[in-house]
C-alpha atoms as one frame of an Amber mdcrd trajectory, in Angstrom:
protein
 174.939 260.491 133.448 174.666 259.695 137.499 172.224 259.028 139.498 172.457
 262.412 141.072 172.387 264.175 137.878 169.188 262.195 136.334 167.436 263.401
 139.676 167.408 267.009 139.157 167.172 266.623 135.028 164.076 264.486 135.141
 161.094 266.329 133.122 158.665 264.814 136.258 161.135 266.471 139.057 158.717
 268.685 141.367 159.974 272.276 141.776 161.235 273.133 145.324 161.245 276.078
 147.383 165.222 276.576 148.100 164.627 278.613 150.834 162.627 275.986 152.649
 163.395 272.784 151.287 160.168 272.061 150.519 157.917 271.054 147.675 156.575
 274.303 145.736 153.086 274.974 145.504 153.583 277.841 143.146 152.205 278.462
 139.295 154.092 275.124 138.008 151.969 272.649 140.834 148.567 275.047 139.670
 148.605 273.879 136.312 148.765 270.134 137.222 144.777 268.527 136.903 143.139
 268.808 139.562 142.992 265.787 142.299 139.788 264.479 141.805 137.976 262.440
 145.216 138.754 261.964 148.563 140.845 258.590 147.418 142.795 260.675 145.443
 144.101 262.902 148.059 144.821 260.359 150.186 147.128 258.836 147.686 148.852
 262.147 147.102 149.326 262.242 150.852 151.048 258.527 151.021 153.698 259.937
 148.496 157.371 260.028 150.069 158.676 263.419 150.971 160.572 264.718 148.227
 164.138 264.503 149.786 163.741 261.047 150.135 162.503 260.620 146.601 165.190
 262.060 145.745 167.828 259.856 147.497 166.553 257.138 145.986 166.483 258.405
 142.452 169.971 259.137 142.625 171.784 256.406 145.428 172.126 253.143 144.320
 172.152 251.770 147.462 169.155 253.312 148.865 167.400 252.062 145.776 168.556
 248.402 146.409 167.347 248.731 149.743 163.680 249.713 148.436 163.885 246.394
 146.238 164.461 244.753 149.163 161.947 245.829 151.079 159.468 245.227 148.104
 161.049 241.361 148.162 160.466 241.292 152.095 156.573 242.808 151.814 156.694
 239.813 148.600 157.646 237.347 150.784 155.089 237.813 153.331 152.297 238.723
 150.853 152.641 234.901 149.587 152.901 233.363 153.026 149.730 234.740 153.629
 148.143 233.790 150.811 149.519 230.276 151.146 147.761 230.327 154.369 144.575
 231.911 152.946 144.740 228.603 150.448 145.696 225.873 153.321 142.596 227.653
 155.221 140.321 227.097 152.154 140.863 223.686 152.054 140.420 222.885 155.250
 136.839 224.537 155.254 135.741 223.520 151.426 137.394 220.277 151.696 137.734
 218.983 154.919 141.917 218.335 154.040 144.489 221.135 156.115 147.619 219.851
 153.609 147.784 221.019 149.981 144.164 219.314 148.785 145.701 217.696 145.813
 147.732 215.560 148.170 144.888 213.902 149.812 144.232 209.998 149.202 140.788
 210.512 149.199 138.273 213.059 149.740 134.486 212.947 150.591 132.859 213.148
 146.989 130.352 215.664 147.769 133.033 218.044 148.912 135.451 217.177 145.786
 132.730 218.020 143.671 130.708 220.902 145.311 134.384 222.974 145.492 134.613
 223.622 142.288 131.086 224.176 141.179 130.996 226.697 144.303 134.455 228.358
 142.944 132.985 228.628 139.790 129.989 230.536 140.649 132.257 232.949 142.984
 134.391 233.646 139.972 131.401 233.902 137.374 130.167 236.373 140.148 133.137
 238.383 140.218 133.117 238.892 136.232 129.642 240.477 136.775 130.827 242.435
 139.977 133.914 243.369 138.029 133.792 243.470 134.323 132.817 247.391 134.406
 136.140 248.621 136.480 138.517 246.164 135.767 138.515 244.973 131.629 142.119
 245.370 131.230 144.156 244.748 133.918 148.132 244.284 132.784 149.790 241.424
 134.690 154.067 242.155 134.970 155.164 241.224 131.590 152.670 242.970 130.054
 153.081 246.257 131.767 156.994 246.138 131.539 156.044 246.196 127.381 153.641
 248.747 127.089 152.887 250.098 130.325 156.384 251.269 131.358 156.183 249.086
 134.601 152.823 251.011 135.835 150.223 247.907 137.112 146.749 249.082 139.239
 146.542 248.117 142.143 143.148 248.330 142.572 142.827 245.710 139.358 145.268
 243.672 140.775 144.124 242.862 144.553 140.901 241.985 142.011 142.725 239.363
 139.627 144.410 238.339 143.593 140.968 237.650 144.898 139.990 236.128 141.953
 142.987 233.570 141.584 143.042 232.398 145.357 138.807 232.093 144.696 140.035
 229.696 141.960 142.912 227.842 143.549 141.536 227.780 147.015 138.319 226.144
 145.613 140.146 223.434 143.704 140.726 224.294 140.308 143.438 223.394 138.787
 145.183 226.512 138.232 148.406 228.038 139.964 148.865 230.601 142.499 152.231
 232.067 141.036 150.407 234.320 139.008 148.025 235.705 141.733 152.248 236.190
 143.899 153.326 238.193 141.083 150.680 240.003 140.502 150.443 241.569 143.845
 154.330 241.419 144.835 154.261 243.478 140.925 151.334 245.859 141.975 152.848
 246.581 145.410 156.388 247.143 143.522 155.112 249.667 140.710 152.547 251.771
 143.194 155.815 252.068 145.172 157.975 253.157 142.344 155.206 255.632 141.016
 155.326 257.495 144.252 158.729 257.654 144.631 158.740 258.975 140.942 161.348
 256.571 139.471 162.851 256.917 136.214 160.852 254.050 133.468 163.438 251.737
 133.612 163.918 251.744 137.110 160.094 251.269 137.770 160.477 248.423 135.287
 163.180 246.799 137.401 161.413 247.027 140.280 158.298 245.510 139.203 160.403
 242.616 138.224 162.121 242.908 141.545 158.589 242.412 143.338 157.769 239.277
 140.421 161.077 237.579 141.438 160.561 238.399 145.090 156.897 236.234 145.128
 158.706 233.515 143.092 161.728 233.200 144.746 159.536 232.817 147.860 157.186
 230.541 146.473 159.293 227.998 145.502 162.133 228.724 148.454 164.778 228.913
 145.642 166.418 232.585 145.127 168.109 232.272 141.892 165.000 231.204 140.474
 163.467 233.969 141.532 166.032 236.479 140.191 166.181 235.108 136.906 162.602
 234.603 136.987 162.265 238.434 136.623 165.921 238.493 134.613 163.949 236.239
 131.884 160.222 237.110 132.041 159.377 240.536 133.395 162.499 242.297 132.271
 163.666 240.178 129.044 167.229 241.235 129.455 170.012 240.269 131.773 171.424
 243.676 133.059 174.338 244.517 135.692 172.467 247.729 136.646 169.269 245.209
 137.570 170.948 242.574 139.354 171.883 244.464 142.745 168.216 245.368 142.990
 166.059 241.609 141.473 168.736 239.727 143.532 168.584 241.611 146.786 164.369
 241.398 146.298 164.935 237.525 145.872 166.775 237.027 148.911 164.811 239.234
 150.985 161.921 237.391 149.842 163.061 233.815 150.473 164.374 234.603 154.370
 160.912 236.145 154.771 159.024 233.279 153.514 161.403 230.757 155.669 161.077
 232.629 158.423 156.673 232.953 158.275 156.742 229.428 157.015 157.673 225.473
 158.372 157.586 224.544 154.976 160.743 225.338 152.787 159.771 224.228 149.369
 160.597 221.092 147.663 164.164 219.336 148.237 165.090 216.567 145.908 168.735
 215.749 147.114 170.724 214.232 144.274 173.864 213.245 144.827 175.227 211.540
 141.909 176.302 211.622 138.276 174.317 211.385 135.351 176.055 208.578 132.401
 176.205 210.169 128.661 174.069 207.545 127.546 170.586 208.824 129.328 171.166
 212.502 127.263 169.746 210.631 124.244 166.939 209.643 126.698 166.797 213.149
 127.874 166.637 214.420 124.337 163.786 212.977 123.632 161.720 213.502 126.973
 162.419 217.009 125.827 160.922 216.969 122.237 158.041 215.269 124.204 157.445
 218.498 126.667 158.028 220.710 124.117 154.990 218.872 122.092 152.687 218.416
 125.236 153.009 222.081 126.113 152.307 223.244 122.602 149.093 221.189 123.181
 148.620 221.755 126.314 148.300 225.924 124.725 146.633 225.240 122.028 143.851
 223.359 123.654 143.439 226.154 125.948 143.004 228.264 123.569 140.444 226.252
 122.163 138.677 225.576 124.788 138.286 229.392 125.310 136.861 230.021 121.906
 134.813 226.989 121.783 132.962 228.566 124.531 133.133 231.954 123.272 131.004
 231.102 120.197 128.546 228.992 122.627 125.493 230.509 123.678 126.613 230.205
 127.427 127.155 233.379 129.217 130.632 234.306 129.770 129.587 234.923 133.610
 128.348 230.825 133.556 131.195 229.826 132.183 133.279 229.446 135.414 130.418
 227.564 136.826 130.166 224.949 133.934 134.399 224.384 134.272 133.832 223.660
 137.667 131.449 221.331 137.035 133.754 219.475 134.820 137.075 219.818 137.444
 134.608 218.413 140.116 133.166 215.542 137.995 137.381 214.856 137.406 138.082
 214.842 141.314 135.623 212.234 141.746 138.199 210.183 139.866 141.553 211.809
 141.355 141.805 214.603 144.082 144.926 215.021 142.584 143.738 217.109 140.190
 142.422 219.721 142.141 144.024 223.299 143.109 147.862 223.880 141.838 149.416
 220.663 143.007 151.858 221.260 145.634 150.014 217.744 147.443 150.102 215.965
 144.113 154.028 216.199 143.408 155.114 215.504 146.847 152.748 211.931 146.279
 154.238 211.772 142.220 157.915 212.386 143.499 157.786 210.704 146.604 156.302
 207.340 146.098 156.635 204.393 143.295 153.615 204.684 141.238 153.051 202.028
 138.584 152.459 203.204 135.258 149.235 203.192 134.365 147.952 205.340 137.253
 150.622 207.766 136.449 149.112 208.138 133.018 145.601 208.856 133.757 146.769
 210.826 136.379 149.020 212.757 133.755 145.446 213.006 131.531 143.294 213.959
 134.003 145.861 217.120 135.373 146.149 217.955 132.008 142.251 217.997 131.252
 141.641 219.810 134.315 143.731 222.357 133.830 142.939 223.455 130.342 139.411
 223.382 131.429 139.916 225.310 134.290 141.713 227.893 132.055 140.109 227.875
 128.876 136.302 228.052 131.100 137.403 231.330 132.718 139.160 230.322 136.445
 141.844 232.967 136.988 144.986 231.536 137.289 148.058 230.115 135.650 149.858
 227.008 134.313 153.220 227.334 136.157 153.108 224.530 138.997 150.588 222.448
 136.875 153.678 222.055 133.975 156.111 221.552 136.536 154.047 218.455 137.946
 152.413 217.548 134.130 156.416 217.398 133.417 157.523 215.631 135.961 155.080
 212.854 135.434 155.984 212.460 131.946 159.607 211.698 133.196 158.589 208.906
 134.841 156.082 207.442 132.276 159.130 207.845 129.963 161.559 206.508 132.053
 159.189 203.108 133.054 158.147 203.012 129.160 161.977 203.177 128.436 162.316
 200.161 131.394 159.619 198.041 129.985 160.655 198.628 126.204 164.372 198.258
 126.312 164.741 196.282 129.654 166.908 199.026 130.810 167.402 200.857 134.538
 166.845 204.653 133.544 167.418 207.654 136.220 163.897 207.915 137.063 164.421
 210.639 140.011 166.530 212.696 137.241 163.976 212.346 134.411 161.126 213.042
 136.834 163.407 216.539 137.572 164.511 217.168 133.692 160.775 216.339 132.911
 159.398 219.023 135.530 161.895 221.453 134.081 161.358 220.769 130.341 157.730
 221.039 130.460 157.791 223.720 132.689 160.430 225.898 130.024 157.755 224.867
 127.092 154.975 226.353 128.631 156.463 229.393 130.666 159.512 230.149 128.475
 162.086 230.262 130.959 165.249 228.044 130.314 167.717 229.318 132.979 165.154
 229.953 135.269 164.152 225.964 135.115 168.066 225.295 135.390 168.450 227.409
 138.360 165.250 225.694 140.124 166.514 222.310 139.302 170.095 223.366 141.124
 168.543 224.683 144.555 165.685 221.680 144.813 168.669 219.381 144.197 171.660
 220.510 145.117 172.995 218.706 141.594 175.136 220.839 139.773 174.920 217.831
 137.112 171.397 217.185 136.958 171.373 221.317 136.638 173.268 220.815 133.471
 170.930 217.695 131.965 167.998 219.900 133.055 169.677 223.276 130.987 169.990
 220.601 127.939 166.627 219.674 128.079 165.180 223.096 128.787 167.356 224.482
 126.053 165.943 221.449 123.154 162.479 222.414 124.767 162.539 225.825 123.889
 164.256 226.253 120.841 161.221 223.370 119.682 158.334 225.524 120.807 159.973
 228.705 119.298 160.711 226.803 116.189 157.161 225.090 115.822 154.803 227.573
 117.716 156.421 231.212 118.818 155.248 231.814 121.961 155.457 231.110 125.461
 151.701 230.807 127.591 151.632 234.639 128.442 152.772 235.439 124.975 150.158
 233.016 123.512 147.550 235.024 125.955 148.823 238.313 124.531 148.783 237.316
 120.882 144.973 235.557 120.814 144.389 239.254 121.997 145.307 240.952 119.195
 148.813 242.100 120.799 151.864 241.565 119.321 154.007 241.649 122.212 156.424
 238.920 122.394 158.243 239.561 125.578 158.422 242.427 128.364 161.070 243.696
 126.679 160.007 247.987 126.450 157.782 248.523 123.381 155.592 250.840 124.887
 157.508 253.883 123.539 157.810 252.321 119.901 154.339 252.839 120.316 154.239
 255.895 121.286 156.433 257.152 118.297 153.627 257.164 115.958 153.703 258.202
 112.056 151.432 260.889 113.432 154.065 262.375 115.874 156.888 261.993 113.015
 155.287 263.286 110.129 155.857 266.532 108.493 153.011 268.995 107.731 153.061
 270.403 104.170 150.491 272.171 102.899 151.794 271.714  99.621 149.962 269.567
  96.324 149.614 269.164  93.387 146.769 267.949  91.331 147.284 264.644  88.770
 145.513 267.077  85.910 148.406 269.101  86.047 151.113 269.197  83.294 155.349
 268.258  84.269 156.003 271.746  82.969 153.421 273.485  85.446 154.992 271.425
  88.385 158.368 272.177  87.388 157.619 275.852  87.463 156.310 275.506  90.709
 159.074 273.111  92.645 162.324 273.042  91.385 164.756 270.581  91.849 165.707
 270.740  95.392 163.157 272.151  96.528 161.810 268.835  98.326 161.820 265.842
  97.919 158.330 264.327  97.034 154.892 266.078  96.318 151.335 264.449  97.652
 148.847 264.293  93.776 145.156 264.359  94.502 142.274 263.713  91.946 138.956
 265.394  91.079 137.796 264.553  94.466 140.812 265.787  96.309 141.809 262.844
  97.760 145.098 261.104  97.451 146.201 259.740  93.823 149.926 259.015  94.564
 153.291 260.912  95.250 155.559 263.175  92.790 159.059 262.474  93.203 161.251
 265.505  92.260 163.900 263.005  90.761 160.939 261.798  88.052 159.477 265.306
  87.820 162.990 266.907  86.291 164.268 263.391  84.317 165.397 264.838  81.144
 163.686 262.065  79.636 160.143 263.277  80.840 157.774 265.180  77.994 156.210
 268.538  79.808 153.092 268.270  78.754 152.534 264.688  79.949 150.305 265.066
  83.206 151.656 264.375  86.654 149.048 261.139  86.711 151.791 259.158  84.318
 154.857 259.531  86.804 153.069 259.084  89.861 154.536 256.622  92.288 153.123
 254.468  95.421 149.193 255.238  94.970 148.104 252.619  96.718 150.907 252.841
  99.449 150.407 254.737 102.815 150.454 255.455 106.076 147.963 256.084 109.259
 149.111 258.327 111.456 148.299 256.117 114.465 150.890 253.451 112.931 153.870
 253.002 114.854 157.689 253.422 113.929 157.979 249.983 113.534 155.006 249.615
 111.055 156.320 252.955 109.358 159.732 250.926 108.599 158.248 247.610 107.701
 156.236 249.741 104.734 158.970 251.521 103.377 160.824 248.169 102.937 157.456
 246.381 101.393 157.021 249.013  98.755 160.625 249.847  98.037 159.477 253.754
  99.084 161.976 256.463 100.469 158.905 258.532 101.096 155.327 257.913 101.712
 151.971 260.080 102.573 150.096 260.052 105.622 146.610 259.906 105.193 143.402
 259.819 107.191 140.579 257.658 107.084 138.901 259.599 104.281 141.619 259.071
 102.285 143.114 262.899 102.819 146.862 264.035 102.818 147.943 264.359 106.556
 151.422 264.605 105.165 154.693 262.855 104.552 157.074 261.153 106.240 160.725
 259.521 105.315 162.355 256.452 106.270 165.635 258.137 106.946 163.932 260.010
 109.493 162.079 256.835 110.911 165.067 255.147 111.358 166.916 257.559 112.873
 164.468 257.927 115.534 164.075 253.914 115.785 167.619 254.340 116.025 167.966
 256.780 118.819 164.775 255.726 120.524 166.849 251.972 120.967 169.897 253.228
 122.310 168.115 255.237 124.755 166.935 251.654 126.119 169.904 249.710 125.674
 172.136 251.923 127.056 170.414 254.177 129.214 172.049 257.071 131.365 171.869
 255.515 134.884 172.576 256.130 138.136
């Protein structure tokens, strides 16, 4: 189906007055709810005329153009806040460059800018724990949420990240980029009434615009969003991720001096160091399992403390200041730190306590409630551990490793553990280089990384995040409508019982063969005591005056009728069941449901999102 034909088909399409062209305000727009507020109405007002929306639903071209104006408005949006955070640490800590670049810093300052970021953020949980509990960052709301984010949730996680960053700890500002460049992407799509997947794709279009931006590098923007906020590589997303990217990036380099980091390599890479490569990779993958775990523990270590969870920010910083009395390094992302680790000759021991002091800081920054994320800190966490492995290697063996490559595949591997992002690592290794075969060592590594983590530990940070939750979402990939397709929505009604006092004869009588295909018993109390299958109910072999109690089947096997599809099928397969009942929480027939049915729907359900009718 075209894009022209999905326009005028779509179940949200607004009727129109032919005569004028205009949007119809007759019975159809009375039924809607009512607009409620002034704020309301004005957002109703901002919506695109309906010829335009239009357009744009059905023209791919006009649609790649509104991804690339979501990748320019991306672009800018993290300029700015770049500049918000250069501004913050000129006034908190006296240092214009990124603060964890600085060789030293006056101690009251590197310890009063946490403490003071903490108590803005612990302020900001008490300001904002009543409007904004849940707020879904990109991956999340391209599972569940269809691609729709809140805006007004997300200029509050914003706020809250560059509060964390700007104040030094050690957090990273990619996830406040892509949460507004996201935010700024779906409200855009939602008023121009795009189809779910296209919303989806453009909310990855806005994450892969603030990426690409970020780090100056448009591939690794594009697959960025190809990897993490879409899950799938698709020809119908590329026009509109790529042309965001781009966009993005000659934004960026036009607002900004600064063009991200360049690592020139020029040279080849022996087949020796792979077995050296191989195993800085099994490292990363083992220091970002930790690295998530500890988090994780951190968080719950403090959950089951007596501390208030609005403290809790305060008593991190605390602990990141008392660190930056030993190393400014550690503070903020570390943009200022990896420009000092990959431009100068450290020895080796301060390149491992500066590898355990980053690492402290930033799970204690996390786990004690700063808003943020763990992208740049892996990528410079990594590329240390390159070149503690690579002067190990040199003491050990006597040997002249690559350093500058294992300081790169290092960055990348760690950076793949943690995030989950293997081509995405390649691709940023490839622009900041210029090395098609350090690209290739880096895709090894990345590739050994991952398939460790997945092996030994499942998820990826956000994943991790999601399933400590009580989610079960493993990717963005759409699972929002296997959730809507509930047992409750696929069940069939029947009024129909039969009680487990009754005889095989009397049931007989009442349902012959063909008649269905399995009967709900109940007991004394009316509640549910098992299924009668019509195949046992007429077996020659059955005596008629045995009750139904003696051939019932599955009684301690059921459904909820809030359980999804995917639950559905995953019981029928457990208990070996065709058919099951549906009950409610007191135990009383809803009614019945079949797996042919469930997977038919699974079925048709999938193929709607694998191959659906585009533009």
């Amino acid at each position: 189906m075209s894009r022209r034909e999905t326009a005028f088909t779509s179940p949200e399409a607004v009727p129109v007055d032919r005569a004028s062209g205009t949007e119809a305000t007759g019975p159809l727009q009375s039924r809607r709810a009512p607009s409620k507020g002034r704020g309301r109405r004005l957002l109703r007002r901002l919506r695109a005329p309906f010829r335009i929306r239009t357009l744009i639903r059905r023209n791919e071209i006009a649609y790649t153009l509104v991804a690339a104006l979501i990748g320019v408005l991306a672009g800018a949006a993290v300029i700015g806040m770049q500049e918000v955070i250069h501004l913050l640490g000129l006034l908190v800590f006296g240092y214009a460059d990124p603060v964890s670049g600085a060789p030293q810093l006056d101690p009251l300052r590197a310890f009063a800018g946490p403490v003071l970021g903490g108590v803005l953020v612990g302020l900001s949980y008490l300001v904002g724990r009543r409007w904004f509990r849940r707020v879904a960052d990109p991956i999340e709301a391209n599972a569940v949420g269809g691609g729709k984010i809140p805006v007004p949730g997300s200029i509050y996680i914003t706020l809250q990240t560059i509060a964390s960053s700007g104040f030094g700890a050690s957090v990273g500002m990619e996830a406040a980029y892509t949460q507004a460049a996201s935010a700024l992407a779906s409200w855009s799509g939602q008023k121009l009434r795009l189809r779910r997947e296209d919303l989806r794709q453009l909310v990855a279009a806005g994450a892969g615009g603030a990426i690409a931006a970020a780090f100056d590098a448009p591939l690794t923007g594009a697959f960025y969003a190809f990897e993490l906020v879409l899950a799938a590589y698709s020809v119908a997303a590329l026009l509109p991720v790529l042309s965001a990217s781009i966009a993005a990036t000659v934004v960026a380099r036009l607002l900004s001096d600064t063009h991200g980091t360049s690592l020139v390599f020029a040279g080849d890479i022996p087949a020796r160091s792979y077995l050296l490569i191989a195993l800085l990779a099994i490292a990363a993958a083992l220091v970002g399992i930790f690295v998530m775990r500890s988090v994780a523990l951190m968080e719950r270590l403090l959950s089951k403390s007596h501390i208030p969870g609005w403290s809790q920010p305060i008593l991190g910083g605390i602990c990141v200041g008392a660190l930056a009395l030993v190393s400014p390094q550690v503070l903020s992302s570390g943009h200022g730190a990896m420009t000092l680790v990959m431009g100068s000759d450290l020895p080796l021991w301060p390149l491992i306590l500066l590898f355990l002091l980053k690492m402290t800081a930033s799970i204690i920054s996390l786990g004690a409630g700063f808003r943020g994320g763990l992208f740049f800190a892996s990528l410079l966490l990594g590329a240390i551990l390159g070149k503690v492995l690579a002067l190990l290697w040199m003491l050990g063996f006597g040997l002249q490793p690559p350093v500058e490559v294992l300081a790169v595949v290092g960055m990348c591997a760690l950076a793949t553990a943690v995030i989950g992002a293997p081509l995405t690592m390649s691709f940023l290794a490839l622009e900041m280089t210029q090395s098609l075969p350090l690209a290739l060592a880096v895709l090894v590594s990345a590739l050994l990384s991952t398939s460790i983590v997945r092996q030994f530990f499942g998820f990826s940070f956000s994943t991790w995040r999601f399933h400590l939750r009580g989610e079960t979402i493993r990717s963005a990939a759409d699972v929002g409508w296997m959730r809507d397709l509930t047992v409750g929505r696929m069940m069939r009604r029947s009024g129909h019982t039969l009680s487990t006092a009754a005889t095989i004869a009397e049931a007989r009588r009442r349902f012959p063969l063909g008649a269905t295909k399995a009967v709900p018993l109940l007991d004394e109390a009316d509640r549910y005591a098992g299924l009668c299958l019509m195949t046992d109910l007429h077996w020659d072999g059955q005596d008629p005056k045995a009750p139904l109690s003696s051939i019932a089947r599955f009684r301690s096997a059921w459904l909820r009728p809030e359980q999804t599809v995917q639950d559905a099928i995953g019981a029928f397969a457990k208990n070996e069941a065709d058919t099951l009942a549906v009950l409610d929480s007191e135990r009383q027939v809803l009614g019945i449901v079949n797996e042919h049915y469930c997977l038919r729907r699974y079925a048709e359900e999938t193929n709607k999102r694998l191959y659906p009718a585009r533009r």
